[in-house]
PyMOL Python script that loads the backbone (N, CA, C, O; Angstrom):
from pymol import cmd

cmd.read_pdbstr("""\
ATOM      1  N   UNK A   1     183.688 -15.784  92.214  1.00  0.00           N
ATOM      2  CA  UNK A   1     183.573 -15.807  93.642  1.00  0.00           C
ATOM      3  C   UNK A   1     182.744 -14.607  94.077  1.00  0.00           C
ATOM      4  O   UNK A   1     182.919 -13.534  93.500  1.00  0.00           O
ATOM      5  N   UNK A   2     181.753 -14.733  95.170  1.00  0.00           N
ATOM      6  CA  UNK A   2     181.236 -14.015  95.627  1.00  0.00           C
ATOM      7  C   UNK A   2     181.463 -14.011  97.086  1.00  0.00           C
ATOM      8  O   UNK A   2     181.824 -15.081  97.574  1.00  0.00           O
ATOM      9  N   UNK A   3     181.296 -12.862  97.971  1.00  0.00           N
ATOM     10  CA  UNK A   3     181.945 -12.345  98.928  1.00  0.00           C
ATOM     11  C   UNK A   3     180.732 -11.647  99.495  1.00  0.00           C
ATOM     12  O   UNK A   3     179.948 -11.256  98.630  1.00  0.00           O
ATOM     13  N   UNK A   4     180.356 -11.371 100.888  1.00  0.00           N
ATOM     14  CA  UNK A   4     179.821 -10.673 101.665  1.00  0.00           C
ATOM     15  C   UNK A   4     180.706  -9.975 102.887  1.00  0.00           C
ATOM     16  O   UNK A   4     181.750 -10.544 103.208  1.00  0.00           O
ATOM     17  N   UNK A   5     180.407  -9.039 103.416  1.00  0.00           N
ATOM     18  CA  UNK A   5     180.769  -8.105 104.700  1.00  0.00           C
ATOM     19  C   UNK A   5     179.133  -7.613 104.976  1.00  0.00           C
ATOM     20  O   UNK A   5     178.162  -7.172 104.360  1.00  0.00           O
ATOM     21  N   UNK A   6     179.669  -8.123 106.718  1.00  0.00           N
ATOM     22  CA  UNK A   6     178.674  -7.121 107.536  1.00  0.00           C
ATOM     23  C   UNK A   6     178.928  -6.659 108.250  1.00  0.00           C
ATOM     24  O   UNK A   6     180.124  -6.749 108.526  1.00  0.00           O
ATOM     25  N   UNK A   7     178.175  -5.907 109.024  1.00  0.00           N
ATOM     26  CA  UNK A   7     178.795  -5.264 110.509  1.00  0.00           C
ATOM     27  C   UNK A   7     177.687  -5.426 111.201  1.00  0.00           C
ATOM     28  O   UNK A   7     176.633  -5.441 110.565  1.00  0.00           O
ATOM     29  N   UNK A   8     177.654  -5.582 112.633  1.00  0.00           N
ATOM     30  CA  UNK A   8     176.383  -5.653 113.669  1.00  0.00           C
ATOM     31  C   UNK A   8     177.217  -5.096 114.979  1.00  0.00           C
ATOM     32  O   UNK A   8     178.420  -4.836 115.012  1.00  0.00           O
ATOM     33  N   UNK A   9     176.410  -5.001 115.881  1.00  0.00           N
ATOM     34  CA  UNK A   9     176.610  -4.293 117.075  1.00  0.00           C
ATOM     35  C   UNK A   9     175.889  -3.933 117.860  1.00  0.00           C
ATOM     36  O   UNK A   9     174.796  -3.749 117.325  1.00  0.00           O
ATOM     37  N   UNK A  10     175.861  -3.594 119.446  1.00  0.00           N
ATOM     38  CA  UNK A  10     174.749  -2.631 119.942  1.00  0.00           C
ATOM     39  C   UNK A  10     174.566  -1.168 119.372  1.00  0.00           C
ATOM     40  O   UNK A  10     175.322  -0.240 119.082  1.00  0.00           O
ATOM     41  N   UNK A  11     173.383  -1.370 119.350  1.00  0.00           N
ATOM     42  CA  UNK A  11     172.825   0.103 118.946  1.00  0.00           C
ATOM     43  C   UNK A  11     173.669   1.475 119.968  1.00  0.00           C
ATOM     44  O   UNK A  11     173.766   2.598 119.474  1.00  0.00           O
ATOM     45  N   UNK A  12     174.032   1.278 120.909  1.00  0.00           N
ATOM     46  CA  UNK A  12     175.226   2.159 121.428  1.00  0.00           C
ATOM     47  C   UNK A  12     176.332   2.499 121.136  1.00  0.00           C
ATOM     48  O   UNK A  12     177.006   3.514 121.312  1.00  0.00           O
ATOM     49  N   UNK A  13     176.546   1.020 120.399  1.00  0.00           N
ATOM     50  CA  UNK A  13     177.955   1.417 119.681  1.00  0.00           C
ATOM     51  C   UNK A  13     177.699   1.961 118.029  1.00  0.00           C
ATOM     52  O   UNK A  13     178.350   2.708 117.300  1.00  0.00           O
ATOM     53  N   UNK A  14     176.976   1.527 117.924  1.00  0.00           N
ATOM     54  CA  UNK A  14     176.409   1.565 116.437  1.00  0.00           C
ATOM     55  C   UNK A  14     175.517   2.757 115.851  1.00  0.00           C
ATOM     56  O   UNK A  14     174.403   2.677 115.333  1.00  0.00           O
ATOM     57  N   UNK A  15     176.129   3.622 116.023  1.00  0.00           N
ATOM     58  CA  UNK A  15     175.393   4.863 116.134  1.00  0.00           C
ATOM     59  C   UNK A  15     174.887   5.208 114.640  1.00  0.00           C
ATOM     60  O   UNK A  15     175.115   4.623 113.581  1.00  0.00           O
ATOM     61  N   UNK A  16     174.185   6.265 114.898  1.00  0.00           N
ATOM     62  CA  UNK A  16     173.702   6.958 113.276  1.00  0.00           C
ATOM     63  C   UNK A  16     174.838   7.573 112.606  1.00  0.00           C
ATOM     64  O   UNK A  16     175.113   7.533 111.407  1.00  0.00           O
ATOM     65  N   UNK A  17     175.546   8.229 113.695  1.00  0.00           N
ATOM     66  CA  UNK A  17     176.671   9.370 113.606  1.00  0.00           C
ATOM     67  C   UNK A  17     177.768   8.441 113.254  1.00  0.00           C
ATOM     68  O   UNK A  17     178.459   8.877 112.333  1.00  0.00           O
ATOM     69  N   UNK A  18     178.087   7.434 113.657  1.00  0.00           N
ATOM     70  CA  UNK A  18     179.108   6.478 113.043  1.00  0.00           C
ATOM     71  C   UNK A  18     178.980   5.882 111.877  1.00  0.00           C
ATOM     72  O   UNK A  18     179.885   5.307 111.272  1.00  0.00           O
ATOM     73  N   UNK A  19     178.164   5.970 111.626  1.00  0.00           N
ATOM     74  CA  UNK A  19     177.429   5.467 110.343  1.00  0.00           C
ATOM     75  C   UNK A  19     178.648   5.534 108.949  1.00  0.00           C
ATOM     76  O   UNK A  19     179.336   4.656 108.429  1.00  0.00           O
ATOM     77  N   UNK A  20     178.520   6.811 108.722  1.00  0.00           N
ATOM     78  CA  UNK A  20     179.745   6.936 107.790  1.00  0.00           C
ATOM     79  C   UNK A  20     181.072   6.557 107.860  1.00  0.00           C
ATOM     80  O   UNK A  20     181.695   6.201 106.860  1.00  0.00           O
ATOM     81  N   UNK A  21     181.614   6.615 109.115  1.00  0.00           N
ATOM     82  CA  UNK A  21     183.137   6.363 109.584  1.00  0.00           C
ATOM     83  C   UNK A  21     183.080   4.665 109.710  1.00  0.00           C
ATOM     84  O   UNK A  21     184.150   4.117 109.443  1.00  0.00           O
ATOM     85  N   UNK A  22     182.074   3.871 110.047  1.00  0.00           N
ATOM     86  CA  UNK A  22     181.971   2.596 109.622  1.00  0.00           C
ATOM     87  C   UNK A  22     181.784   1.830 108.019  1.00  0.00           C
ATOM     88  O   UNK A  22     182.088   0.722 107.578  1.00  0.00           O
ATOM     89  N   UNK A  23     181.057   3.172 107.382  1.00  0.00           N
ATOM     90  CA  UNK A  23     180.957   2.574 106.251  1.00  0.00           C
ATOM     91  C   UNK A  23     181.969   2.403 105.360  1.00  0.00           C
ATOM     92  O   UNK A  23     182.077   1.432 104.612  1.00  0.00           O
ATOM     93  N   UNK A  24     183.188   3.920 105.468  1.00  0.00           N
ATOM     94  CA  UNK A  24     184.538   4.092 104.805  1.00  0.00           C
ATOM     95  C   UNK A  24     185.364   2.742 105.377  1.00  0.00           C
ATOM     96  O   UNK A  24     185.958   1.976 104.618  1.00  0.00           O
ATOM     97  N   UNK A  25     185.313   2.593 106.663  1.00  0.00           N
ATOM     98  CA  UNK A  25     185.950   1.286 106.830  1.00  0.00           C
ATOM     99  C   UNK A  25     185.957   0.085 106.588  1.00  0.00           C
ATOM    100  O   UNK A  25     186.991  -0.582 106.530  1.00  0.00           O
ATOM    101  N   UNK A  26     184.327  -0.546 106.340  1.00  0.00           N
ATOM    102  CA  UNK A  26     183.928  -1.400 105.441  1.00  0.00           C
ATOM    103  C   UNK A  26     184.674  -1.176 103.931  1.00  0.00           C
ATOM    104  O   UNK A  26     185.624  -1.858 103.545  1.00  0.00           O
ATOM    105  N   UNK A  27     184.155  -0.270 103.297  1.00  0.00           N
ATOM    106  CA  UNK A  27     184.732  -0.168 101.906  1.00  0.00           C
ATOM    107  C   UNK A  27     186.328  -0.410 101.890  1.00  0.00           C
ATOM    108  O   UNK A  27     186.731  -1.278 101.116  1.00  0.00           O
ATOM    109  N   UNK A  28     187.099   0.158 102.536  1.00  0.00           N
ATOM    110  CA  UNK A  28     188.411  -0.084 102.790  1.00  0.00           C
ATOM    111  C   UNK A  28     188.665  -1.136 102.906  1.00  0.00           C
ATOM    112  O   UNK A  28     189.721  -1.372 102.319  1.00  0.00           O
ATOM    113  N   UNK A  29     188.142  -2.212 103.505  1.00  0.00           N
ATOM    114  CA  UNK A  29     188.400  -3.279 103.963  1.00  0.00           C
ATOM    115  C   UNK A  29     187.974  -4.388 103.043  1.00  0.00           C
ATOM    116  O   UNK A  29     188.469  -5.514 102.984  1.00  0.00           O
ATOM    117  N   UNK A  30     186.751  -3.787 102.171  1.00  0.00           N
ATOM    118  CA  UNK A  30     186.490  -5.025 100.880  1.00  0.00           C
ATOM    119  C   UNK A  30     187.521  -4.632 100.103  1.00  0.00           C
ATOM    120  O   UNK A  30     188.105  -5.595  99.607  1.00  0.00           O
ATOM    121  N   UNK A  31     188.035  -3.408  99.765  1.00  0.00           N
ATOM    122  CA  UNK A  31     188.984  -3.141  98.785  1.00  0.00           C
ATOM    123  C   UNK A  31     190.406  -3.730  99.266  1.00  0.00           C
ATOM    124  O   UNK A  31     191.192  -4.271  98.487  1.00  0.00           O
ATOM    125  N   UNK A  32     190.540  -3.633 100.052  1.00  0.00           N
ATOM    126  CA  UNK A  32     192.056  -4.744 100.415  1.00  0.00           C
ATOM    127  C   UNK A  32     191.861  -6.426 100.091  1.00  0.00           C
ATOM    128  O   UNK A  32     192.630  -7.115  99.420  1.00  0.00           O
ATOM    129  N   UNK A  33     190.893  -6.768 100.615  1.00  0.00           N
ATOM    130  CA  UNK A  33     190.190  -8.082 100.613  1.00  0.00           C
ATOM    131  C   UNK A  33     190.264  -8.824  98.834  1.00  0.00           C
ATOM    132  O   UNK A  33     190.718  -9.824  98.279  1.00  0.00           O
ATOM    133  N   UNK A  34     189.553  -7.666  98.512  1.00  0.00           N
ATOM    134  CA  UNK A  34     189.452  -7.941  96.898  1.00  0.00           C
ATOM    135  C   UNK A  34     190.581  -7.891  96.253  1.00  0.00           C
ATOM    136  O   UNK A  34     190.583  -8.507  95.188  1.00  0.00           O
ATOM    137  N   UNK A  35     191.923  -7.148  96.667  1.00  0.00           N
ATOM    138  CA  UNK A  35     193.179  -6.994  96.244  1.00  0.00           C
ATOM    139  C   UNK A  35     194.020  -8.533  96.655  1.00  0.00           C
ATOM    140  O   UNK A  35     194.777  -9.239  95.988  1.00  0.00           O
ATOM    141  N   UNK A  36     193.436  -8.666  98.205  1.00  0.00           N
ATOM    142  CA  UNK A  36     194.161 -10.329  98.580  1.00  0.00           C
ATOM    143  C   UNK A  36     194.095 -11.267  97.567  1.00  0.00           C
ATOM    144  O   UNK A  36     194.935 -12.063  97.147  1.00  0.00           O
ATOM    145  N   UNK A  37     192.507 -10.950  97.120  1.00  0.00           N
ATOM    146  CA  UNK A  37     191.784 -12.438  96.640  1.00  0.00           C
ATOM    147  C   UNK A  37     192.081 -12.668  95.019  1.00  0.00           C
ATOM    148  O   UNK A  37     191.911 -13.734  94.427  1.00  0.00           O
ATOM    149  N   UNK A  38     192.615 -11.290  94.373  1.00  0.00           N
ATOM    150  CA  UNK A  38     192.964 -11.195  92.990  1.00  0.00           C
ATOM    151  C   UNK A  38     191.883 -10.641  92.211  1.00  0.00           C
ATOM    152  O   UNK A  38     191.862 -10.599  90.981  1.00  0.00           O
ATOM    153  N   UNK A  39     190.916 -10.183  93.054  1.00  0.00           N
ATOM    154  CA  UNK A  39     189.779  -9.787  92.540  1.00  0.00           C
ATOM    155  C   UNK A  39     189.409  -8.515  91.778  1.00  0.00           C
ATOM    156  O   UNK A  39     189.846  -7.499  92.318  1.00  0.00           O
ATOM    157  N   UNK A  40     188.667  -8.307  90.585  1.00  0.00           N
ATOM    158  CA  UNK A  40     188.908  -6.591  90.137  1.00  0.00           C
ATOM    159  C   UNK A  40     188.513  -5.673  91.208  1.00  0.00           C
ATOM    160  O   UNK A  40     187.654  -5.909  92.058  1.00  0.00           O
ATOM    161  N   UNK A  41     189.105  -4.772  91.113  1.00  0.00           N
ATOM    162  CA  UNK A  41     188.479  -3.103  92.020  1.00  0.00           C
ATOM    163  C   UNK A  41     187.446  -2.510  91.126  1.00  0.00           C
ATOM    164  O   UNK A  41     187.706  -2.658  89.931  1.00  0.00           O
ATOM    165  N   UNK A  42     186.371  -1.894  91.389  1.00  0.00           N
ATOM    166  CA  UNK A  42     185.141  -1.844  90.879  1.00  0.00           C
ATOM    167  C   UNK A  42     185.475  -0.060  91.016  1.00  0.00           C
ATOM    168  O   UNK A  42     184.624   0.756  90.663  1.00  0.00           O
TER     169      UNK A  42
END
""", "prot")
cmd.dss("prot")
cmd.show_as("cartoon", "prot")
cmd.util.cbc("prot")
cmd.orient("prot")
C-alpha cells in the first residue's frame, strides 16, 4: 500500500515560519496513520 499526505492553504496561513511546525505535524500524523494501517515505521 501506498499512501500520500498534503497540506495546502493560503499563503497567510501558510507561512515560511510555519513551515517546520507544519512539517513535525505532518510527520506525526503519517506516523500514527502508518501505526493504524499496520504499516512499518521507517
Amino acid at each position: 500500500m501506498v499512501t500520500a499526505i498534503s497540506v495546502s492553504g493560503p499563503a497567510s496561513r501558510v507561512t515560511r515560519e510555519r513551515l517546520p511546525e507544519i512539517g513535525r505535524r505532518v510527520t506525526e500524523t503519517a506516523r500514527e496513520l502508518t501505526d493504524l494501517l499496520g504499516g512499518p515505521t521507517p
